[in-house]
C-alpha positions in Angstrom: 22.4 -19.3 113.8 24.3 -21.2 116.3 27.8 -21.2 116.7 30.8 -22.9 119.1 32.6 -19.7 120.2 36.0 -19.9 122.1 36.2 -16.3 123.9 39.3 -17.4 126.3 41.6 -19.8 124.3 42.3 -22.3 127.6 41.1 -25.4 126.2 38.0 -27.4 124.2 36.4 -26.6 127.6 36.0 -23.0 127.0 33.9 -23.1 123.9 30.4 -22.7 124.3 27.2 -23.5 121.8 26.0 -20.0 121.5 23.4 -18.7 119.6 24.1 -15.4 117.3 22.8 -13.4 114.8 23.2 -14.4 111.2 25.4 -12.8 109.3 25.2 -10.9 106.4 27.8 -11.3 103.5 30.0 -8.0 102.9 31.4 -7.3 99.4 33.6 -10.4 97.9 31.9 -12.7 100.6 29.0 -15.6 100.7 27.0 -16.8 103.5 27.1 -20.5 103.6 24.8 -22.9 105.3 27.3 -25.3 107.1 26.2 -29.1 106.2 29.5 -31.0 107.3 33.0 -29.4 108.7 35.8 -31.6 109.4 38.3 -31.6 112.5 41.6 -30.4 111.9 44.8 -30.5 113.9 45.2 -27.2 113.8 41.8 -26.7 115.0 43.1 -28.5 118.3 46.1 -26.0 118.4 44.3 -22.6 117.8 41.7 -23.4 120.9 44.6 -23.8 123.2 46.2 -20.9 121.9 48.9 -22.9 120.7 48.7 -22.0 116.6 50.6 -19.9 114.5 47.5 -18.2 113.5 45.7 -16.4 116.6 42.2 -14.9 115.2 40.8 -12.1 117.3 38.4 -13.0 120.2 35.6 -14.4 120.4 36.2 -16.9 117.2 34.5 -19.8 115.8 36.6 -22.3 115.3 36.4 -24.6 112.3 39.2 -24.3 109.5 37.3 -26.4 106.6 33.4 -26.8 106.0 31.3 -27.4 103.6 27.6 -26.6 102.4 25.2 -24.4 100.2 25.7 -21.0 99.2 22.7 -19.0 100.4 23.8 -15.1 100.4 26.2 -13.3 98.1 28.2 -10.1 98.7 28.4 -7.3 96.2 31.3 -8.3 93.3 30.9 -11.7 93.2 30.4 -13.6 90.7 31.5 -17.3 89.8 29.1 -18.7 92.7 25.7 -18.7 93.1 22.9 -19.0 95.8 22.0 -23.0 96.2 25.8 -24.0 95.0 27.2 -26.5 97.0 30.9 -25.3 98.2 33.8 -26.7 100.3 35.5 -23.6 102.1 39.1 -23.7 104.3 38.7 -20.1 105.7 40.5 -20.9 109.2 38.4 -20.2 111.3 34.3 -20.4 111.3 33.3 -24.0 110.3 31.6 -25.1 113.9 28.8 -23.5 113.4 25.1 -23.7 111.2 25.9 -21.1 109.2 29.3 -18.9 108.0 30.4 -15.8 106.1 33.5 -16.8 104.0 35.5 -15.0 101.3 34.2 -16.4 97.9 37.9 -16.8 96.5 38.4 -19.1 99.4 35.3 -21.1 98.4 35.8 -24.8 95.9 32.4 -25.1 93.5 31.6 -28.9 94.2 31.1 -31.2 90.9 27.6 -32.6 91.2 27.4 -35.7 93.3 30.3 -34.2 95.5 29.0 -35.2 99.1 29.0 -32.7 101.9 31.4 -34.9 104.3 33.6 -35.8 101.6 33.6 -32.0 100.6 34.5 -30.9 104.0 37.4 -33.8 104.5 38.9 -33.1 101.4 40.6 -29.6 100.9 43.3 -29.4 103.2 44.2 -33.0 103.1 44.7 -33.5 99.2 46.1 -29.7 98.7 48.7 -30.3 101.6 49.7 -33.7 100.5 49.4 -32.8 96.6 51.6 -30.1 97.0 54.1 -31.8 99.6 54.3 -34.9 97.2 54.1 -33.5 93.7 55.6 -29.9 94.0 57.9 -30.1 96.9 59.5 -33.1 96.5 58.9 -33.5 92.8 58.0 -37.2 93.4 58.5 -39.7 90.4 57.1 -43.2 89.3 58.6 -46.2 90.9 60.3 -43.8 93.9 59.9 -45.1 97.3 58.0 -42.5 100.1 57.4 -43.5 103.9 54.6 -41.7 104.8 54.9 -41.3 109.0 51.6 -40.5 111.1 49.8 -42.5 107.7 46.3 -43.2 109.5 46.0 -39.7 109.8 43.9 -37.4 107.6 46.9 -35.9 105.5 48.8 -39.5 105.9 45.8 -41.8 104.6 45.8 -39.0 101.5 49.3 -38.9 101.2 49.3 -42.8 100.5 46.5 -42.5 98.1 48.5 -39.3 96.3 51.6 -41.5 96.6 50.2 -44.5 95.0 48.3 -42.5 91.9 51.6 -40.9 91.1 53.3 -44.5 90.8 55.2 -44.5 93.9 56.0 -47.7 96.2 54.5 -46.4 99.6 55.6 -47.9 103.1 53.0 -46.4 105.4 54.1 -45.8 109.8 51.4 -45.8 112.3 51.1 -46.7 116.0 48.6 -49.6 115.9 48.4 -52.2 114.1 44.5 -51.6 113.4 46.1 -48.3 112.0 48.4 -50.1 109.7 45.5 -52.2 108.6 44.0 -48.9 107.6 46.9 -47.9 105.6 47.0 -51.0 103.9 43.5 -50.9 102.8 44.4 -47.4 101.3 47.4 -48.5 98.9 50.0 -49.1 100.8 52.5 -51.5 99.8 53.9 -52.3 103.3 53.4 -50.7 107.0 55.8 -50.6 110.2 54.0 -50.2 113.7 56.7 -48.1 115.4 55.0 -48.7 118.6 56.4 -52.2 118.5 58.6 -52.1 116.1 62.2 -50.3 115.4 61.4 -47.9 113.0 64.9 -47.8 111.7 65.7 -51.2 111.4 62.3 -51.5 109.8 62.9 -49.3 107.2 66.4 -51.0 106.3 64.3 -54.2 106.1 61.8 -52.8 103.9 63.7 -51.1 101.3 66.7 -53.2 101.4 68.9 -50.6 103.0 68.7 -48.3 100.6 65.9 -46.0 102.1 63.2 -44.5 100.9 63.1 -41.2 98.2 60.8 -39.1 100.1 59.5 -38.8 103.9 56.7 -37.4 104.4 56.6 -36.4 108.2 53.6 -34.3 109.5 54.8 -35.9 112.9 57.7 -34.3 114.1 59.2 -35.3 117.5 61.7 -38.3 118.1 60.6 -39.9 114.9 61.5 -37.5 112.4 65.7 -37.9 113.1 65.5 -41.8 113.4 63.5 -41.4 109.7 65.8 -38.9 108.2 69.0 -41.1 109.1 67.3 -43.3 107.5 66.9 -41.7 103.9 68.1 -42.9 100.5 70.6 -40.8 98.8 69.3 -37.4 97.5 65.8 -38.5 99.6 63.1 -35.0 100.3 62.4 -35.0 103.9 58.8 -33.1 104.0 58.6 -30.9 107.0 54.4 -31.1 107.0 53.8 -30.5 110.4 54.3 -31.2 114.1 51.6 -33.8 115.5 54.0 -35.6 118.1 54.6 -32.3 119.5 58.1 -31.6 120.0 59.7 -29.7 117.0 62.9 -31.5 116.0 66.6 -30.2 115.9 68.3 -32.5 112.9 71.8 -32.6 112.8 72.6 -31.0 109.4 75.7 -33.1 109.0 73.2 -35.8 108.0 72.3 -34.2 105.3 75.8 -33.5 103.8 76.1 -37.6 104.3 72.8 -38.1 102.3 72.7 -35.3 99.9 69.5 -35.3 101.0 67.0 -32.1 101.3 65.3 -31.4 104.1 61.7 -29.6 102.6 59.5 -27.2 104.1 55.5 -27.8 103.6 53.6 -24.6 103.6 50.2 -25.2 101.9 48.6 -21.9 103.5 50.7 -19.7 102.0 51.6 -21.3 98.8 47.9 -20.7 98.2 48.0 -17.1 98.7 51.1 -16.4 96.9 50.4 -18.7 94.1 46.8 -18.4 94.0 46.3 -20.0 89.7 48.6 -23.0 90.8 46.4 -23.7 93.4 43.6 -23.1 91.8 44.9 -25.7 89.5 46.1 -28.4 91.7 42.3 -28.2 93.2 40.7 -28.7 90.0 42.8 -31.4 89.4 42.0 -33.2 92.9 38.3 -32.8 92.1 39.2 -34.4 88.9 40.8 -37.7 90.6 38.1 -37.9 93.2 35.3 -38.0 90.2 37.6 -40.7 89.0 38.0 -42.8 92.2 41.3 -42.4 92.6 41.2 -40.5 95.7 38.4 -40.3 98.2 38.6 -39.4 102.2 38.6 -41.6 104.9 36.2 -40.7 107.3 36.6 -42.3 111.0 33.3 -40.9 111.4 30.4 -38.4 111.4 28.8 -37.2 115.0 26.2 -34.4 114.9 27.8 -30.7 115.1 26.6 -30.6 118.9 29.3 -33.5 119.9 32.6 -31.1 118.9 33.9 -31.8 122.2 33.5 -35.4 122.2 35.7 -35.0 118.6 38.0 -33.2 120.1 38.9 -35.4 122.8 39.0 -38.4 120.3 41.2 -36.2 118.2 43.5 -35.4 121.4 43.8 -39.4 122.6 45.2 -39.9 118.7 42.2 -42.4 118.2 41.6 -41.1 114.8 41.8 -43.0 111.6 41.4 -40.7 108.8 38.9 -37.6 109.5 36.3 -37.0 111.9 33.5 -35.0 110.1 30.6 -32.9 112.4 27.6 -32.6 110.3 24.0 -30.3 110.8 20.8 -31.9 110.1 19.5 -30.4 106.6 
């Protein structure tokens, strides 16, 4: 097998396409041949050391793959070899081929494609459970949905909009915004030429919008939450901006608003049937139509660098997907 493996976390320019021995799956594990992974922003973070997580050296990087079962480890036994899977393991997905533990591993419905497969998991489950179990989120609420050409903003509009909510979508282009529009949502603000405040008054005739969903962070995330309608969910999803923000918590006295911590991770380890669930369910509304990944685009698994530098100059619109030759 070959593999990109980062044995000094300085960078993207550190890893090195390296060719290893195949594994063999332990006990409660599969082998899986690696069709499509997609690029995360955390998979950024963890090369440059800069991630919660910090997986023991060398590593493969690569949080979310998919492909075909073709080993199985002692004890397990809803998969089988030839299934086709979708895994988020954390780490291992830049590679031809990966051992994974089966419990982390999504049976694909027939007609599931690979890309799709390997774009979808952390997107839908983050934004799922930000919208629909953090934030409770009703029919006929409003939710601004910042960073919303993103991969977890582009399925946070399509979430939005299946659950009946009005969606105003924030990006920095206005090719982005296009993007968002062609996803579901109702209106879009370019806060790179527009003010995203005064925007937001405009758009929901002052009275702001029920939910934020802000997997942003930085300067943005105080102008939105001054900006939120009475008893509004701010969604803490993530930091893309960089800069983690201080709110003043007087604001939310003012509001009686809640400011909401999104931690898909670990609400699927320590609910592991509701997640199960919520998966089952996604599969269900991507069989449907209802929800389906945008994909920027697909370069060969050799390119990784090249992704991550697109991923780094915030040129991304949805997911980029790396992909093996069957």
């Amino acid at each position: 097998m070959h593999a990109w493996l980062c044995s000094n976390p300085v960078g993207v320019e550190a890893l090195a396409w390296t060719e290893l021995p195949t594994p063999e799956p332990q006990p409660g594990e599969v082998l899986i041949e690696i069709r499509a992974a997609s690029l995360n922003f955390p998979d950024l973070l963890i090369v440059q050391n800069k991630y919660q997580f910090k997986p023991p050296l060398p590593f493969v990087p690569g949080s979310e793959y998919a492909g075909i079962v073709r080993a199985i480890g002692a004890g397990v036994k809803h998969l089988q070899v030839g299934q086709g899977v979708a895994c988020l393991s954390g780490t291992g997905g830049f590679a031809t081929h990966a051992v994974a533990p089966a419990k982390l591993c999504m049976p694909l419905p027939t007609g599931f494609p690979h890309a799709d497969a390997a774009a979808f998991m952390m997107i839908y489950a983050t934004s799922h459970h930000a919208l629909m179990d953090r934030a409770a989120l009703r029919a006929g609420e409003t939710v601004l949905v910042l960073g919303a050409a993103g991969g977890v903003g582009t399925a946070a509009i399509q979430i939005a909009k299946a659950a009946g909510a009005h969606v105003i979508a924030a990006a920095s282009t206005d090719e982005k915004c296009a993007v968002c529009r062609a996803q579901g949502a109702d209106a879009t603000i370019n806060y790179a030429t527009q003010n995203l405040r005064d925007a937001i008054k405009t758009l929901t005739e002052g009275r702001g919008p029920d939910v934020i969903y802000d997997p942003v962070g930085g300067d943005f995330t105080e102008a939105a939450f001054r900006s939120i309608g009475w008893r509004g969910r701010h969604l803490i999803v993530g930091f893309a901006a960089g800069p983690i923000p201080s709110l003043p918590m007087n604001l939310a006295l003012l509001k009686g608003a809640s400011i909401v911590g999104v931690f898909w991770g670990d609400y699927a380890k320590r609910e592991p049937q509701a997640n199960a669930a919520m998966l089952a369910e996604l599969a269900g509304w991507y069989a449907s139509g209802r929800i389906k990944p945008v994909i920027d685009r697909q370069l060969p698994m050799r390119e990784l660098p090249a992704a991550y530098a697109q991923m780094a100059a915030r040129n991304v619109k949805g997911k980029l997907v790396l992909v093996n030759a069957p």
